[in-house]
Backbone as CSV, one residue per row, in Angstrom:
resi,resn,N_x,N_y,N_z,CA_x,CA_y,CA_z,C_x,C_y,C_z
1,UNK,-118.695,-19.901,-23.299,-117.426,-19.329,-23.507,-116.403,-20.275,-22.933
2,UNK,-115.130,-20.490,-24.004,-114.406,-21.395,-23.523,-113.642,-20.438,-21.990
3,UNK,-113.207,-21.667,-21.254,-112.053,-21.254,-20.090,-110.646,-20.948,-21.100
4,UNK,-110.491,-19.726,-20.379,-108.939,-19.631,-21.127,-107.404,-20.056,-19.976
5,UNK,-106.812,-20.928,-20.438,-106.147,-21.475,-19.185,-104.741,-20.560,-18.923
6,UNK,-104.695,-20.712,-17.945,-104.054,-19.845,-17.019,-102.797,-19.960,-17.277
7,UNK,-101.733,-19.038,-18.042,-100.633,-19.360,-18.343,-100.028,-18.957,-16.433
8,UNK,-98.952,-19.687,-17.020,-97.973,-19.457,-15.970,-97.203,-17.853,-16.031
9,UNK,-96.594,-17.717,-15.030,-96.042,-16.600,-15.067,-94.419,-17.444,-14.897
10,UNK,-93.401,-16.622,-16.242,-92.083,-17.241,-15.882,-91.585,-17.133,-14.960
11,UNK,-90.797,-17.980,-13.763,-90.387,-18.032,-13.080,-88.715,-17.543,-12.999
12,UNK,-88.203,-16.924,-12.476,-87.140,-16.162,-12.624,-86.221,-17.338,-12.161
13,UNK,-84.920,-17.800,-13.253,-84.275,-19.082,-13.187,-83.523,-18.202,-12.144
14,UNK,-82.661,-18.606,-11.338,-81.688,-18.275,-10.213,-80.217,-18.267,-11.189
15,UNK,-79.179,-18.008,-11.405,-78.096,-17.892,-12.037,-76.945,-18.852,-10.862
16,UNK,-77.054,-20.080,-10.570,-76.037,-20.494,-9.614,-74.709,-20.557,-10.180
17,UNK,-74.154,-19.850,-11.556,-72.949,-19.702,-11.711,-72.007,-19.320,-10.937
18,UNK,-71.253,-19.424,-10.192,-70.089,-18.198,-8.870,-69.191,-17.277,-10.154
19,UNK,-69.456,-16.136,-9.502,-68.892,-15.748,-10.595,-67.090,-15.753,-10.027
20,UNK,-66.197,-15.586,-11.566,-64.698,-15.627,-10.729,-64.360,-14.520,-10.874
21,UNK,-63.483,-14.613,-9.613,-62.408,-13.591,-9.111,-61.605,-13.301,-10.328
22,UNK,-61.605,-11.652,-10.716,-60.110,-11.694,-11.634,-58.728,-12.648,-11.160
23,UNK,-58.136,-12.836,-12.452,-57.094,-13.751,-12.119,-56.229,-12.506,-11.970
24,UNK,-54.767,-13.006,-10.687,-53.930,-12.288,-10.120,-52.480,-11.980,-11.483
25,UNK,-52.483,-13.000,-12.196,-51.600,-13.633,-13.166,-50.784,-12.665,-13.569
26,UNK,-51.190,-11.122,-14.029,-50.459,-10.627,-14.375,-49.603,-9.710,-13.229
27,UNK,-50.157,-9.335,-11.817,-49.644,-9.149,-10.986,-48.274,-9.748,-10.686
28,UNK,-48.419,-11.146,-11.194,-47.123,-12.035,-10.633,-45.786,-11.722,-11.790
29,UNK,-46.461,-11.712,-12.915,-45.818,-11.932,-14.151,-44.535,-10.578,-13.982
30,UNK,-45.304,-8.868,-13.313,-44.842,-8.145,-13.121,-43.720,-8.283,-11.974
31,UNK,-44.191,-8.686,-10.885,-43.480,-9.280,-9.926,-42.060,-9.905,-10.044
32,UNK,-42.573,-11.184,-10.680,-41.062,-11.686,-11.815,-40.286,-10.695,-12.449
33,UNK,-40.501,-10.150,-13.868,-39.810,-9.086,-13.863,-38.751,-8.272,-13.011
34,UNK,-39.791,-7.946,-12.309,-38.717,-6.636,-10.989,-37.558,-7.387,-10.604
35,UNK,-37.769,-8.681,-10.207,-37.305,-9.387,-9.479,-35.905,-10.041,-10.316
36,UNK,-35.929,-10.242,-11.417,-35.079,-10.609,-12.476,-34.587,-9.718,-13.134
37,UNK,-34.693,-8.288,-12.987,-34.328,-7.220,-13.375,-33.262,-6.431,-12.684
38,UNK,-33.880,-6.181,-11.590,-32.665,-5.876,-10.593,-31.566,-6.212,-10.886
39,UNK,-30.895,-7.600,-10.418,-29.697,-7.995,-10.301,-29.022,-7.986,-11.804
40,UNK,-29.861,-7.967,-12.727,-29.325,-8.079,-14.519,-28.681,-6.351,-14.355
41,UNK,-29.783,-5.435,-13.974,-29.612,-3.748,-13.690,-28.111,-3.668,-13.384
42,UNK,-27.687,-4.336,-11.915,-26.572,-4.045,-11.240,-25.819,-5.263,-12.139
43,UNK,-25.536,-5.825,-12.675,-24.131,-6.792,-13.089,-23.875,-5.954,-14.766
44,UNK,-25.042,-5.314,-14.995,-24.897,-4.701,-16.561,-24.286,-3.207,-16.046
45,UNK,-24.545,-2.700,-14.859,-23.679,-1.306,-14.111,-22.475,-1.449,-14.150
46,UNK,-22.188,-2.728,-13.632,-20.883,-3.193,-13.571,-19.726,-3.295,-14.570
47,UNK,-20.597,-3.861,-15.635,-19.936,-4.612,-16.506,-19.659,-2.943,-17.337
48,UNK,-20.165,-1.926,-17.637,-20.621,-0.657,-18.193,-19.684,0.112,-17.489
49,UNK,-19.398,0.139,-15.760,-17.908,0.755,-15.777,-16.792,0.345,-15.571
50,UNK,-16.738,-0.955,-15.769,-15.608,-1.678,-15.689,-14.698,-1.724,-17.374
51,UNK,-15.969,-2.067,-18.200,-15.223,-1.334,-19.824,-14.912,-0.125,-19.908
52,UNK,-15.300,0.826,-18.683,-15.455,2.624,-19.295,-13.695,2.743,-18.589
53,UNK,-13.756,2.068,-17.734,-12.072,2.639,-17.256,-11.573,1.228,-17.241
54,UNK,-11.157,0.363,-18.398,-10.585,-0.900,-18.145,-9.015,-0.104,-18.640
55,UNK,-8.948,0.832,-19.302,-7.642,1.119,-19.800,-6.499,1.852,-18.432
56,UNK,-7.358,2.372,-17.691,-7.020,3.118,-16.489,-6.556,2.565,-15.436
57,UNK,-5.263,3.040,-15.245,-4.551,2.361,-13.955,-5.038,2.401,-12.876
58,UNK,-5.193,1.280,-11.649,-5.806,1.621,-10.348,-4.670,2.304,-9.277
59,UNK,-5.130,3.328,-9.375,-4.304,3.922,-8.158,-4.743,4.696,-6.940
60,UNK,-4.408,3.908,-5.766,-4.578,4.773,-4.117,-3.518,4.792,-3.574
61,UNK,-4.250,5.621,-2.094,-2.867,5.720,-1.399,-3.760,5.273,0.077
62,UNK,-2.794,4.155,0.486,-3.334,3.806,2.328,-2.861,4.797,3.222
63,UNK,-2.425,6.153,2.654,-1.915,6.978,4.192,-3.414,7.878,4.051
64,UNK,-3.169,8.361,4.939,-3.849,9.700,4.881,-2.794,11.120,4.695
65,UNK,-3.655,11.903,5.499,-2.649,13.188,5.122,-1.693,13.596,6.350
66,UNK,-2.581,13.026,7.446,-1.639,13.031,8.389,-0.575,11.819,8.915
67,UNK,-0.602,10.711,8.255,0.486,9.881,7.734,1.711,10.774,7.068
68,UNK,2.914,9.942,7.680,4.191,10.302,7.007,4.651,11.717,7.233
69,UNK,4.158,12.136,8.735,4.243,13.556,8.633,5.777,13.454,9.774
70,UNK,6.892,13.747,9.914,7.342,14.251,8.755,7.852,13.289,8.136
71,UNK,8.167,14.076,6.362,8.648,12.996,5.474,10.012,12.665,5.718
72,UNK,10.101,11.347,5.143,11.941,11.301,4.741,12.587,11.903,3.621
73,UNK,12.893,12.864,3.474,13.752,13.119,1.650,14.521,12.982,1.147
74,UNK,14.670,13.635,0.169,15.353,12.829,-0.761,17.258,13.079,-0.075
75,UNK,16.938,14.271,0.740,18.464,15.051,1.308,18.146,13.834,2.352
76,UNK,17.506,13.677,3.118,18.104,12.765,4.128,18.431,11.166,3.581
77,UNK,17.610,11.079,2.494,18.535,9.470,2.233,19.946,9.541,1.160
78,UNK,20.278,10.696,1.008,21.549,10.795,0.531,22.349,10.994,1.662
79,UNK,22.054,11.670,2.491,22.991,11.739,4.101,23.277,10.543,4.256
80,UNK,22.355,9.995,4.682,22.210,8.518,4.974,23.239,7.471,4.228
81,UNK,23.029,7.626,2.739,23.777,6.265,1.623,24.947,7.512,2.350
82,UNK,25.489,8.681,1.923,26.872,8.837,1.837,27.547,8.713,3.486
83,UNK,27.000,8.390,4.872,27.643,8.072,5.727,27.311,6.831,5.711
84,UNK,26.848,6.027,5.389,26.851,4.716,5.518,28.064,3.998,4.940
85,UNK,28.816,4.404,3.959,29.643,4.606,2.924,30.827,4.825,3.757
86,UNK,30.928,5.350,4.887,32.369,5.690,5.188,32.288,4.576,6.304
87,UNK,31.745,3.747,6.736,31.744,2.123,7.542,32.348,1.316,7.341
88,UNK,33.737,1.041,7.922,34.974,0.296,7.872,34.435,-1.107,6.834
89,UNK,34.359,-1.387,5.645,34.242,-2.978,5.633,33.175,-2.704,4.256
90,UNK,32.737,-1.799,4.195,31.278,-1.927,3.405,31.517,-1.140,1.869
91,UNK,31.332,-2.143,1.291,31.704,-2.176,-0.015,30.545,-1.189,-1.173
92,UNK,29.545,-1.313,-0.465,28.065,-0.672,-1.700,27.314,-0.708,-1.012
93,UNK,26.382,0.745,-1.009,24.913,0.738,-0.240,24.160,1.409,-1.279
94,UNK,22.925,0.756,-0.911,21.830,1.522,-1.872,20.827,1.303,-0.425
95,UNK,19.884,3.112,-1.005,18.782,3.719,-0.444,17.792,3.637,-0.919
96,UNK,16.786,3.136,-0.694,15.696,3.337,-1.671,14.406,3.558,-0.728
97,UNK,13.359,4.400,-1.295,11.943,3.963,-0.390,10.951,4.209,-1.089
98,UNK,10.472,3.143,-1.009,9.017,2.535,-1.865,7.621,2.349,-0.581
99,UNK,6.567,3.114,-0.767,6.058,2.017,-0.143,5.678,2.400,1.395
100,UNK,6.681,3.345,1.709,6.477,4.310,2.998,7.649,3.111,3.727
101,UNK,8.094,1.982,3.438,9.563,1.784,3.632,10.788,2.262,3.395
102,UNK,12.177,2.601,4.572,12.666,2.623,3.839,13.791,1.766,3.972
103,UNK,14.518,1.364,2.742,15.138,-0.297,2.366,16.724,-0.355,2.440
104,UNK,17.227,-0.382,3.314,19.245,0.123,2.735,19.321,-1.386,2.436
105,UNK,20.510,-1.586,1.642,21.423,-3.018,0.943,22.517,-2.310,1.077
106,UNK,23.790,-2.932,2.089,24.562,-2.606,2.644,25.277,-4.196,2.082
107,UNK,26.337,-3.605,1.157,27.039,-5.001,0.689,28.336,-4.903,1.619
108,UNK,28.833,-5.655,2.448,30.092,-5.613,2.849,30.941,-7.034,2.105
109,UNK,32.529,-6.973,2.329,33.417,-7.879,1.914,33.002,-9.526,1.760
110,UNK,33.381,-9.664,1.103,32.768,-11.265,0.867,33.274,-12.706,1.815
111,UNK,34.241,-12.122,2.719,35.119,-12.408,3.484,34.527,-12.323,5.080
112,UNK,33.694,-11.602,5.228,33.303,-10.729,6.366,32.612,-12.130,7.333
113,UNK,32.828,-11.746,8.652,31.750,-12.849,9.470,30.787,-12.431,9.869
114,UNK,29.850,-12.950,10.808,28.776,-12.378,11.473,28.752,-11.260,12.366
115,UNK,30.005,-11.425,13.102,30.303,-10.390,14.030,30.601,-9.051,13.414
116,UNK,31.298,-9.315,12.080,31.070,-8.324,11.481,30.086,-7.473,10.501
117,UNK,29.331,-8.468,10.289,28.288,-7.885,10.119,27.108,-7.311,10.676
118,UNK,27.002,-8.096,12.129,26.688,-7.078,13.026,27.002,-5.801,13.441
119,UNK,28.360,-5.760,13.258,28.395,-4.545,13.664,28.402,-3.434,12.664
120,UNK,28.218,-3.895,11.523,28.054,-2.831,10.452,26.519,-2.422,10.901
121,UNK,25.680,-3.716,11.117,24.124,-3.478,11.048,24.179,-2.323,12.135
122,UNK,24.891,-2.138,13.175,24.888,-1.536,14.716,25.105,-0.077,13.853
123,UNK,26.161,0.042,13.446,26.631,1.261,13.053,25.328,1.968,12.141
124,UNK,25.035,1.502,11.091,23.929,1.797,10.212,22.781,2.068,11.067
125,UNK,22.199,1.089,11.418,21.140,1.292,12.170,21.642,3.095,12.839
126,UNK,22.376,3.313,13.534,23.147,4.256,14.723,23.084,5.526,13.503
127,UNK,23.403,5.152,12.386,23.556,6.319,11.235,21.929,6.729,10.953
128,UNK,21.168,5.909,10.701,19.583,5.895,10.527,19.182,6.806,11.490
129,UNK,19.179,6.390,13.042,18.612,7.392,13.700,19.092,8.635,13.830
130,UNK,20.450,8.667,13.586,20.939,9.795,14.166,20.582,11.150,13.508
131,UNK,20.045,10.518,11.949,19.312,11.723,10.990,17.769,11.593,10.195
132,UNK,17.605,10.495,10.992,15.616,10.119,11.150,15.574,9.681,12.311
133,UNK,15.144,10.314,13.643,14.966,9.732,14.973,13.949,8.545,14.752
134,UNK,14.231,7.780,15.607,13.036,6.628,15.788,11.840,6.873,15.874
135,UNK,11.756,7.563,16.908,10.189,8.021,17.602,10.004,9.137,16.516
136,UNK,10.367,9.798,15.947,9.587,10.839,14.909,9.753,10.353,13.392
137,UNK,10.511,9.474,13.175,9.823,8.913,11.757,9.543,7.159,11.407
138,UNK,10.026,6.748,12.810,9.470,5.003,12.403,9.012,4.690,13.678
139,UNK,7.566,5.190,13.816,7.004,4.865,14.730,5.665,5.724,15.055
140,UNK,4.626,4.507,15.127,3.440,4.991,15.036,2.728,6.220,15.985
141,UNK,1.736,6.961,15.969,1.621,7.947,16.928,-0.484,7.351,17.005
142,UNK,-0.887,7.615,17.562,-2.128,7.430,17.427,-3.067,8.235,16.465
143,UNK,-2.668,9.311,15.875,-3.356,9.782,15.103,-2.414,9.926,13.579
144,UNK,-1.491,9.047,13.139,-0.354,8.906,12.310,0.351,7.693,11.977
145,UNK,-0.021,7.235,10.619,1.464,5.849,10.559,2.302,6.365,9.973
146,UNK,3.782,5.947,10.392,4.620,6.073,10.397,5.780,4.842,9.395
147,UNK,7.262,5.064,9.155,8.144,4.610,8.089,8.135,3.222,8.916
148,UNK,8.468,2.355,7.619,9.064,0.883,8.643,10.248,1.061,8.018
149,UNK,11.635,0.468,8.604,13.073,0.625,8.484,13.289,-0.925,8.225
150,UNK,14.010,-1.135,7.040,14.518,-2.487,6.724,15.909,-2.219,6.484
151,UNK,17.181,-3.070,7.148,18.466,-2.716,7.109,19.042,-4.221,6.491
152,UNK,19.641,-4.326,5.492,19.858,-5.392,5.120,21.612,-5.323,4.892
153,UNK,21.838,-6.112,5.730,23.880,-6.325,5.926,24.269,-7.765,5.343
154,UNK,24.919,-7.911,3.890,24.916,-9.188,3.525,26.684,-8.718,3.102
155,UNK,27.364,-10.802,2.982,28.691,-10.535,2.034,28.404,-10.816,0.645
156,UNK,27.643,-11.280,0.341,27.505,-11.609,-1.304,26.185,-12.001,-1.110
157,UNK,25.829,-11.658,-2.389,24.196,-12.666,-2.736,24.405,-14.170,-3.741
158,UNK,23.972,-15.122,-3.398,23.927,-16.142,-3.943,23.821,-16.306,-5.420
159,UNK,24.541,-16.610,-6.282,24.354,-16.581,-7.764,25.711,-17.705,-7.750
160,UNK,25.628,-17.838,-9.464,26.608,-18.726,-9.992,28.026,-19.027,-9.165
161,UNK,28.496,-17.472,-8.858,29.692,-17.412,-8.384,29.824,-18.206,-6.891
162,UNK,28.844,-17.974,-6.575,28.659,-17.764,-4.894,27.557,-18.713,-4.199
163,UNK,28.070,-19.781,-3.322,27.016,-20.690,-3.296,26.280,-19.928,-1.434
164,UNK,25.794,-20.907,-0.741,25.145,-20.378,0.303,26.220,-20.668,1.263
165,UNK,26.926,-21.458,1.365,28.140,-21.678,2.051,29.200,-20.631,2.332
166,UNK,28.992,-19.948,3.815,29.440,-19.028,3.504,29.154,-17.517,3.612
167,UNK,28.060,-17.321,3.119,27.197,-16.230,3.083,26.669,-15.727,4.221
168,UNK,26.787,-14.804,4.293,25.814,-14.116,5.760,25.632,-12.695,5.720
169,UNK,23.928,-13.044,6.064,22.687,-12.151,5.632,22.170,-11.848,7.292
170,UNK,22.090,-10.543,7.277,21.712,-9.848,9.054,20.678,-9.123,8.026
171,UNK,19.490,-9.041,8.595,18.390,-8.053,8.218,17.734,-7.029,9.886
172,UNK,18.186,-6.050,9.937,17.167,-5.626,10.892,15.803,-4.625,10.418
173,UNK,14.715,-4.794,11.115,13.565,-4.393,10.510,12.579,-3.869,11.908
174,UNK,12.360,-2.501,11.714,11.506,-1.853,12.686,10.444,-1.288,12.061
175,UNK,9.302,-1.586,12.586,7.603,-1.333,11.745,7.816,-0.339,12.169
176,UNK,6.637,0.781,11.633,6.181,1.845,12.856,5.126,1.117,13.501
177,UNK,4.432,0.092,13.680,3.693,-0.369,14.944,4.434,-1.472,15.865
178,UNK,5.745,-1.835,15.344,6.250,-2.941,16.265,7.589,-2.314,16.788
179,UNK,7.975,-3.579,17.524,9.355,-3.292,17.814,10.843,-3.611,16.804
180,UNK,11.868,-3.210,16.827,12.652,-3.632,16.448,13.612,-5.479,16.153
181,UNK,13.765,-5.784,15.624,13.975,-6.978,15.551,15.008,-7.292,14.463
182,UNK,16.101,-7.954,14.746,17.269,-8.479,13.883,17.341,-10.324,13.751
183,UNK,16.923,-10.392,12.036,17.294,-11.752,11.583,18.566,-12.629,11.178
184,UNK,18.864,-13.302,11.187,19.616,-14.309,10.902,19.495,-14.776,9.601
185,UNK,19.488,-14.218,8.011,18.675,-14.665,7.249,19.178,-16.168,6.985
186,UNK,20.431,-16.798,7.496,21.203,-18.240,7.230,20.523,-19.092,8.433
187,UNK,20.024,-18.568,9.244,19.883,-19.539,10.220,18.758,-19.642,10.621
188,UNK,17.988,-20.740,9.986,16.506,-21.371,10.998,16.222,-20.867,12.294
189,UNK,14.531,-20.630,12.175,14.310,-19.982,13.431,13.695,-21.113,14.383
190,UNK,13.186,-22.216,13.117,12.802,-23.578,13.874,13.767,-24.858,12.716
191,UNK,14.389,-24.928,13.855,14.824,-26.291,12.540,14.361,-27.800,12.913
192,UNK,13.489,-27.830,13.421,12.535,-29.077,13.433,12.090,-29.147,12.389
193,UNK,11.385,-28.303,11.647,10.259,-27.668,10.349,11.374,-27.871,9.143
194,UNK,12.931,-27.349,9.395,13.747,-27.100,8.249,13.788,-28.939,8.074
195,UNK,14.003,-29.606,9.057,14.801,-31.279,8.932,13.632,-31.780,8.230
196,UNK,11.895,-31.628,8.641,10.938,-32.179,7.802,11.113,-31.571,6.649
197,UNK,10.917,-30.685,6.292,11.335,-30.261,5.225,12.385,-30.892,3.846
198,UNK,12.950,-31.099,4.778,14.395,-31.666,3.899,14.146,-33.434,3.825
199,UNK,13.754,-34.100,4.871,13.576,-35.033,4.456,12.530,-35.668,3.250
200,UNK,11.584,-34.229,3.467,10.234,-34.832,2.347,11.082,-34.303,1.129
């Protein structure tokens, strides 16, 4: 009897492939997105209510409610223009208040000097408080802002007719957070600055 030869038994190959890790790729891809989305989100918000009210006027108000308490009205700045009006010298006043200012233009004679226009500013000013006190309507309180007072005493305003020669402009102006203070509007407050000036 022949030998029957001995097969082998297959040997189990080993698989040394590594296997791979899923790729992260689309993790990132999402990532991007978010990331480029956002800021497109908010500038397209933007742009979405900025067309929805482009026709619409912007309007606030910087007081609060306890600002301006009490008001100036409309009776006290007619008090005001019609005694200002009876001031030896003074030709036209206008009242106005814009702004939580309020603005007098006090035209006196075209003739007038400084001294006299000081003392119109004295008198006015003197008319101002005597029917808006200082301390209760131009002047700040800690829990309240208050009017700023601009007093403007001129003889003419500069135009064709009227050169600067001549002219004299007194402004006094009290914040409600500062003090009172009267300008010179003809006369340099530094005239070092005015001479460079003029020479360049």
């Amino acid at each position: 009897m022949a030998k029957m030869k001995k097969v082998k038994k297959p040997q189990k190959i080993k698989d040394t492939t590594k296997q791979k890790k899923p790729r992260q790729g689309h993790k990132l891809v999402w990532l991007t997105l978010i990331i480029i989305a956002i800021p497109c989100a908010m500038v397209a918000y933007v742009l979405f209510t900025s067309m929805e009210t482009q026709n619409t006027p912007v309007t606030g108000n910087r007081f609060s409610k306890a600002d301006l308490n009490p008001a100036i009205t409309k009776t006290n700045r007619s008090d005001i223009e019609s005694q200002l009006q009876t001031i030896e010298g003074v030709e036209s006043v206008s009242v106005n208040l814009k702004s939580a200012t309020l603005r007098i233009l006090v035209d006196i004679s075209d003739d007038a000097s400084v001294e006299t226009a000081q003392s119109v500013i004295d008198q006015s000013v003197g008319i101002v408080y005597s029917i808006c006190p200082m301390e209760t309507y131009f002047t700040n309180t800690e829990d309240a802002k208050m009017y700023d007072l601009e007093v403007n005493v001129y003889n003419f305003m500069v135009d064709d007719a009227h050169t600067t020669e001549g002219q004299v402009y007194l402004m006094y102006t009290k914040t409600g957070a500062g003090d009172a203070v009267i300008d010179n509007m003809n006369d340099a407050k530094n005239w070092d600055i005015v001479n460079q000036i003029r020479r360049e």
